[in-house]
N, C-alpha and C positions, 0 to 999 in steps of 0.2 A: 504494500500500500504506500509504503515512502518513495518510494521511486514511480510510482504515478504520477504521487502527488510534485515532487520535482520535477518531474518531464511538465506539466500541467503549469505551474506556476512560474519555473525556472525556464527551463529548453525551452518549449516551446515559442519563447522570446528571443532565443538567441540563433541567428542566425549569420553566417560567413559567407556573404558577398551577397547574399542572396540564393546560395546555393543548394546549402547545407543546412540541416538540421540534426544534430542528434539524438536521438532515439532508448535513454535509459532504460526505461520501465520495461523494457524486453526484455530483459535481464532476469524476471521477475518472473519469467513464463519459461525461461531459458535453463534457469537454475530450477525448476520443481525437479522432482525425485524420478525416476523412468519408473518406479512401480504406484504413480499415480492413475496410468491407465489411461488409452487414447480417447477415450471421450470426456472424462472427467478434463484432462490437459487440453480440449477442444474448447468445451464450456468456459476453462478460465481465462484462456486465451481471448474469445470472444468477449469476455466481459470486462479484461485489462483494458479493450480496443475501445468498446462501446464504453469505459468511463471517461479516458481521455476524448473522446469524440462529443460524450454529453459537454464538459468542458470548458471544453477549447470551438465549441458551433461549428463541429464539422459533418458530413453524411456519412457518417459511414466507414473514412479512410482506413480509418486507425483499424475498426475492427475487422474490415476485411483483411489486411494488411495483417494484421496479430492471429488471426487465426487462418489465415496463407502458410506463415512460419510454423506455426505448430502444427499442421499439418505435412508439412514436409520434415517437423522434428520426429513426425511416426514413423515419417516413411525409410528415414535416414540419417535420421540423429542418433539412434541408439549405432547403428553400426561402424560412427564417427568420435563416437567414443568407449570403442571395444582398447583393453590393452590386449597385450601379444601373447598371453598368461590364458590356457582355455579355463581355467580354474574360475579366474576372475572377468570371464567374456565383456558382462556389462557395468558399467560404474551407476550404483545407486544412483546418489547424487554429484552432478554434475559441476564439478570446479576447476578451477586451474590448481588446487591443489589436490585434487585426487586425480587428478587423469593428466598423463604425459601433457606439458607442453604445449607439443607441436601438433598433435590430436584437438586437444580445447581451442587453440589459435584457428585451426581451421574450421570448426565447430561452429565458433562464433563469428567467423567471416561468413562463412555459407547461409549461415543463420541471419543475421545483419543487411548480410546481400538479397535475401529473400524477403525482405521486410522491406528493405529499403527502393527494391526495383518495383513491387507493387503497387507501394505507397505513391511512389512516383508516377507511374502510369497513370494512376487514378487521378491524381491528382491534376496531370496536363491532359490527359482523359484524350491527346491525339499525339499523332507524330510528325505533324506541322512542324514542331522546332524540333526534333529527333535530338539533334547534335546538344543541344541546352538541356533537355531531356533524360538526358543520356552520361552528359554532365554531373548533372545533378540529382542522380543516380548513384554514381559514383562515389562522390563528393560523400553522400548520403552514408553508404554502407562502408566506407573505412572512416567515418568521421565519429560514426556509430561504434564499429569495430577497436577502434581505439579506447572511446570512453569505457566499453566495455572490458576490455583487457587491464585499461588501467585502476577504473573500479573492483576488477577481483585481483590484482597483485599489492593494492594497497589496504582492502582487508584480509587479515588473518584466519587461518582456518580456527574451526571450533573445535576446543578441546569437548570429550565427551568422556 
């Protein structure tokens, strides 16, 4: 919920150049547990999207966008973060510090990138300015990608 509510109050005012927006609260749907279950993880996803969207006075973006990405975290998020251990195939829950790396970095690219490329189509709804479009697409999912990385290497995992 704090990470809504700062994409909501905060990001969603900040933007670079005009291009960029970054995208926290995905994080939020990013990090649940894989033994949450693909529709429960559908449901919340949808309902992350449609709060920032009640919000922020938009149609729709955010939640189709939010449950776009969770839909493809069924399809292929679990398998992106297997380690190499058949023992330990799927990682619970999802962190940079439970799971290699280089596995979570691209995790959360893919993830970011699928949020971010939606968000955007919808958003210029044609391919009129493609190149601007396309841009800021980009722009969108390593701007996002970043925040994201840099928010889990500067919190600490939890002791249990």
């Amino acid at each position: 919920m704090l990470l809504i509510v700062l994409q909501i109050l905060l990001l969603n005012y900040v933007s670079f150049g005009g291009y960029m927006i970054p995208f926290i609260y995905i994080l939020a749907v990013l990090m649940l547990p894989t033994r949450v279950g693909n529709i429960p993880l559908l449901l919340i996803a949808f309902a992350a999207g449609a709060l920032v969207d009640i919000f922020c006075n938009i149609p729709g973006f955010h939640t189709f966008s939010c449950t776009m990405m969770a839909f493809v975290r069924v399809l292929i998020g679990n398998r992106m973060l297997t380690r190499d251990d058949p023992a330990e195939a799927v990682i619970d829950e999802p962190s940079v510090h439970t799971v290699p790396f280089q596995f979570f970095a691209v995790y959360l690219l893919v993830m970011s990138a699928v949020y971010s490329f939606t968000y955007c189509l919808l958003e210029a709804f044609s391919f009129g300015n493609f190149w601007m479009t396309l841009l800021s697409m980009l722009l969108d999912a390593v701007g996002t990608w970043l925040l994201l990385m840099l928010s889990q290497l500067l919190v600490s995992p939890s002791k249990k």
